[in-house]
C-alpha positions, 0 to 999 in steps of 0.5 A: 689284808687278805690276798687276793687272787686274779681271774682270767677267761676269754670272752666272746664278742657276744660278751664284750658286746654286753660288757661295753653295753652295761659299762657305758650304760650304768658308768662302771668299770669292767670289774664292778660289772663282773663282781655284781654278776657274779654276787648276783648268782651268788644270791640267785644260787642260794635258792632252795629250787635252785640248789636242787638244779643240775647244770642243765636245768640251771642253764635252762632257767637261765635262759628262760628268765633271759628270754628278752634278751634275744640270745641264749647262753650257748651263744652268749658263752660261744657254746654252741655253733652260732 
């Protein structure tokens, strides 16, 4: 079996907030939410249009496709004084 390595980072309340919401909603565990976001992106980076962003313009349409969701990604990931 190929090893497997272990990942850690705080979160923001903001985060957990959004983490307890998707978990109770969609009956996940913490770790299935964080392994679908992650290969989301990971689908969602192999775009051509998105390969040629650099981590401003990637933020940017982050948070035009998240517009909905009523808080950007500075305060999401606690970037920005919010």
């Amino acid at each position: 079996m190929a090893k497997r390595s272990t990942y850690s980072f705080k979160s923001t309340a903001l985060m957990d907030r959004f983490m307890l919401d998707i978990m109770e909603q969609r009956n996940l565990d913490r770790t299935s939410v964080i392994k679908l976001a992650l290969y989301l992106f990971a689908c969602y980076s192999k775009r051509e249009d998105v390969r040629q962003m650099n981590l401003h313009q990637l933020v940017e349409d982050l948070n035009a496709r998240g517009r909905d969701a009523a808080h950007s990604y500075g305060s999401f990931g606690d970037f920005c004084d919010s």
